[in-house]
C-alpha positions as CSV (number, residue, x, y, z in Angstrom):
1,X,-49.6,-48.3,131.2
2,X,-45.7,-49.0,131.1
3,X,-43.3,-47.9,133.8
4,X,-41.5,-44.5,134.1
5,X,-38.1,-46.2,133.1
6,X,-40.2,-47.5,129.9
7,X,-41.4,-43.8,128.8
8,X,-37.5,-42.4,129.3
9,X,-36.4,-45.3,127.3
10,X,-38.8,-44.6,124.3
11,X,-38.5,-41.0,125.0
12,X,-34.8,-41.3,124.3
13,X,-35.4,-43.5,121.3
14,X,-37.2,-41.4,119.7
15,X,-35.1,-38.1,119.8
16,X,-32.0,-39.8,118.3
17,X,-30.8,-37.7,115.8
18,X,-32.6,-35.1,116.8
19,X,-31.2,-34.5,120.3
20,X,-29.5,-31.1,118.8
21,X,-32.1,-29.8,116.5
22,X,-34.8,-30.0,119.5
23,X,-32.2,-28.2,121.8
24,X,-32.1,-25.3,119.1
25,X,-36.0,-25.0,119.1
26,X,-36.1,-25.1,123.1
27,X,-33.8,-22.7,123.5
28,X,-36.2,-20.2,120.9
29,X,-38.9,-20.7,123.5
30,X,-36.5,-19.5,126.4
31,X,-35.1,-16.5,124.1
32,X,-39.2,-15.7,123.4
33,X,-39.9,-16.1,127.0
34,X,-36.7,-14.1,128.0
35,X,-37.8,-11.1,125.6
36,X,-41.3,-10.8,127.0
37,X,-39.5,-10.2,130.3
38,X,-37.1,-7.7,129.4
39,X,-39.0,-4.6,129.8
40,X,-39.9,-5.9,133.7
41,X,-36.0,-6.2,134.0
42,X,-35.4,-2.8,132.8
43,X,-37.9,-1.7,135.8
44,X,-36.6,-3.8,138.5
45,X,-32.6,-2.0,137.7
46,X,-34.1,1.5,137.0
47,X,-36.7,1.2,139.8
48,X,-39.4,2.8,137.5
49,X,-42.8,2.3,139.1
50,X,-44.7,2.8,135.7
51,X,-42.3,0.6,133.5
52,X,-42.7,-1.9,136.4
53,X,-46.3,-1.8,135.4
54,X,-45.9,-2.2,131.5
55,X,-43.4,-4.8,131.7
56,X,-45.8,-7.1,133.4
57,X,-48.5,-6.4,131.5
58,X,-46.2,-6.8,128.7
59,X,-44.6,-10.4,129.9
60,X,-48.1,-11.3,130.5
61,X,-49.2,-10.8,126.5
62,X,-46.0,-12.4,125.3
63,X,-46.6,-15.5,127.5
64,X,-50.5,-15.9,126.1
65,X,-50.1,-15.2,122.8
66,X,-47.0,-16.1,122.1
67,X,-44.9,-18.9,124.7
68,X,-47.9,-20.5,125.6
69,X,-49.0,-21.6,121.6
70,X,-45.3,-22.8,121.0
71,X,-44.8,-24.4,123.9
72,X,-47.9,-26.3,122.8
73,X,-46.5,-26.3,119.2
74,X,-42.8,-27.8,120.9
75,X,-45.1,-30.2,122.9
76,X,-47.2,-31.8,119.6
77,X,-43.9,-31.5,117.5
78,X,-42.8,-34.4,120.1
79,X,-45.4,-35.8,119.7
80,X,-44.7,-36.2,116.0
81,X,-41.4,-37.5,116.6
82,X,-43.2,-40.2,119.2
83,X,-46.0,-41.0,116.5
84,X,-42.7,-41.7,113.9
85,X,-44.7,-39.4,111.1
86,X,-43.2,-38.6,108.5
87,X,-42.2,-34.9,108.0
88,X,-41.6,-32.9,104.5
89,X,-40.8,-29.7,106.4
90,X,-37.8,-29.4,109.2
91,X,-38.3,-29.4,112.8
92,X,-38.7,-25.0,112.7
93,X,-41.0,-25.1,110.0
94,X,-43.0,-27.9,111.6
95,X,-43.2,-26.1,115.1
96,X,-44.5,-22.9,112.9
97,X,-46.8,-23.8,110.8
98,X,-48.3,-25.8,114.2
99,X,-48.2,-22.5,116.1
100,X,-50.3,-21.7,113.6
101,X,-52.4,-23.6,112.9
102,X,-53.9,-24.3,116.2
103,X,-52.8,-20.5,117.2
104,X,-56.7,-19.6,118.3
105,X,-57.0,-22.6,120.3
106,X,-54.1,-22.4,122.0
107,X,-54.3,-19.4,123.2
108,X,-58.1,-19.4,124.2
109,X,-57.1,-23.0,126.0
110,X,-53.8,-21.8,127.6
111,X,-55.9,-18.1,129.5
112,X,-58.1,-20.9,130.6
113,X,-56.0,-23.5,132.4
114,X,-54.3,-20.3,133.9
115,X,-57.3,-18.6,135.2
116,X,-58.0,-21.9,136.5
117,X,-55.2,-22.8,138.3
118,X,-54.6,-19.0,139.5
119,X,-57.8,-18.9,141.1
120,X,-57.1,-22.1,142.8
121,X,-53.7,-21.6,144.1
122,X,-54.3,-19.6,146.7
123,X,-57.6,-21.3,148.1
124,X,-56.1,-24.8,148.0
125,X,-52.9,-23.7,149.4
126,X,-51.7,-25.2,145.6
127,X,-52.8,-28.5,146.3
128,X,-55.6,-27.9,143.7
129,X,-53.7,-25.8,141.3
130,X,-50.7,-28.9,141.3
131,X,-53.7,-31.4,140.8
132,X,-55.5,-29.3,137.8
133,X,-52.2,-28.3,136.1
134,X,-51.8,-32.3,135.9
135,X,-55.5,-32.7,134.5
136,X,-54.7,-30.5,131.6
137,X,-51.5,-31.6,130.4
138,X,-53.0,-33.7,127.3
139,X,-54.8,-30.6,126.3
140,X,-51.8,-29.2,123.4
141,X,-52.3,-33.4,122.1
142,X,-56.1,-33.2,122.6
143,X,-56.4,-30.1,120.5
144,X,-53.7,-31.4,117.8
145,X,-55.7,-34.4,117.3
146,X,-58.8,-32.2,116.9
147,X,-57.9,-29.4,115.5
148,X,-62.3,-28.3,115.6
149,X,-62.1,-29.1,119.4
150,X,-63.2,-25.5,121.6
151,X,-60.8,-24.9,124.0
152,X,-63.5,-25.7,126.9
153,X,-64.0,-29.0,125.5
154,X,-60.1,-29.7,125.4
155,X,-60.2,-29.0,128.8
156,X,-63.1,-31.5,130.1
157,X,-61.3,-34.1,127.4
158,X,-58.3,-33.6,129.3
159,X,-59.9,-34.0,132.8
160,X,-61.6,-37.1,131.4
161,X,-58.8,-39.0,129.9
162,X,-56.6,-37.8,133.0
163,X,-58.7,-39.8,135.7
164,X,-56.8,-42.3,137.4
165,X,-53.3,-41.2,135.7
166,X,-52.5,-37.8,137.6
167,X,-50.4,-39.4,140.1
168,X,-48.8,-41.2,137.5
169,X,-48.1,-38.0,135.2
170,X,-46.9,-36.4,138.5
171,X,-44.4,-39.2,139.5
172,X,-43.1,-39.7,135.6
173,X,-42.1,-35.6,136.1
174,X,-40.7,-36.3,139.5
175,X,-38.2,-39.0,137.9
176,X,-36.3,-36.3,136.0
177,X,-35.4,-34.4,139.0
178,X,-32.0,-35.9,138.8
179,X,-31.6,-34.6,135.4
180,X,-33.1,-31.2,136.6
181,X,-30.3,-30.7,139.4
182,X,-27.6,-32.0,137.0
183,X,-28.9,-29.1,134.3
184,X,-28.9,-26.4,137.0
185,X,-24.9,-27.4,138.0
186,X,-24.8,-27.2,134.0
187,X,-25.6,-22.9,134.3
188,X,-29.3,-24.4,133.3
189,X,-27.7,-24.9,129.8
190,X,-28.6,-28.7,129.9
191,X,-32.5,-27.7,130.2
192,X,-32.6,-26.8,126.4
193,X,-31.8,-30.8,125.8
194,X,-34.4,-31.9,129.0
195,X,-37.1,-30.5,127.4
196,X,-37.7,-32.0,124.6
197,X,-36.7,-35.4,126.7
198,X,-39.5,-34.8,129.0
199,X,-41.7,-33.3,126.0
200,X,-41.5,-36.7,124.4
201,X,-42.1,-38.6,127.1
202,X,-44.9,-37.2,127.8
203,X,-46.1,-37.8,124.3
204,X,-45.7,-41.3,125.0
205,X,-47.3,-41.1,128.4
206,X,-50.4,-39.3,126.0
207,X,-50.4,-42.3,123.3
208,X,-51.5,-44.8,126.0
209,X,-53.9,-42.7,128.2
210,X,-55.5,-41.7,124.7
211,X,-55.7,-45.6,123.7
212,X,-57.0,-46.6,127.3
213,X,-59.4,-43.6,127.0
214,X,-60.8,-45.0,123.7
215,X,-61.0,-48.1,124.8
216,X,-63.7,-46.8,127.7
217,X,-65.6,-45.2,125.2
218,X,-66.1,-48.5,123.2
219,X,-67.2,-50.3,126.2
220,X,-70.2,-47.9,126.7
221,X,-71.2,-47.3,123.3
């Protein structure tokens, strides 16, 4: 595994060029995830009980069937730009057609690792909810790089390939906390260039777990 300052470096590499482009498609996923909230918004200024009600339920739709599958989409588009592929369509079109192409999986995968992690947080006073949320980040990759993978079986992929890297996942998110602070002094305008920073970082974090993990699976066949 290379060091944290290794994974920025390429991470940064990789997105030149495309620093602006990827800051236009983040900020689509916080205009998405903004719109799913409105309606709880609205109930919170009117103080309407009911539309209190229907904007949570409605939030909570928006985010399953809709932020969670582009996040993933944002995520493996990075992933893209990590792998140096070569692309016919533009960044947008890329992010859509994976949205939809992995739509099913993404969603079915994304009300998993939620139920799981909700019904630990409170239990494990979020110890265990912190330490499964890390188990699960290669599962957008996993199911990219099979697209015929069930969700269940991204999950235990995930879990597999994450043994012995979740404190290293955890301290490579820890190291943009600078940059985190910095974006919050910027009105949080700078987070729609952070993500895909951290997004492609992560993607190269994922290329060398994925390698190591193959290499296991050679050693026991």
């Amino acid at each position: 595994m290379k060091s944290y300052s290794e994974y920025r470096a390429m991470a940064r590499e990789t997105l030149k060029g495309h620093w602006n482009e990827m800051a236009v498609l983040a900020l689509l996923l916080f205009v998405v995830s903004g719109i799913g909230s409105t309606p709880s918004y609205i109930a919170e200024f009117a103080k309407i009980q009911w539309l209190n009600l229907v904007g949570s339920s409605t939030n909570a739709l928006v985010s399953l069937l809709v932020m969670m599958p582009l996040s993933f989409a944002f995520y493996n588009l990075c992933l893209s730009f990590a792998r140096r592929e070569e692309r016919n369509e533009s960044p947008a079109s890329s992010l859509f057609h994976e949205f939809t192409a992995n739509w099913i999986n993404y969603v079915e995968s994304g009300f998993l690792m939620g139920l799981i992690i909700v019904l630990l947080l409170i239990p494990t006073l979020m110890i265990g909810s912190i330490i499964f949320g890390l188990a699960y980040e290669l599962v957008p990759f996993i199911i990219r790089d099979t697209p015929s993978i069930s969700a269940t079986e991204a999950l235990r992929t995930s879990r597999i390939m994450m043994r012995g890297h979740k404190w290293e996942l955890f301290v490579l998110n820890l190291t943009f906390l600078g940059w985190v602070l910095l974006c919050i002094l910027t009105c949080c305008i700078g987070f729609l260039w952070l993500m895909p920073y951290v997004s492609t970082a992560k993607a190269h974090f994922y290329e060398d777990v994925k390698a190591e993990y193959e290499e296991r699976l050679k050693a026991e066949c």
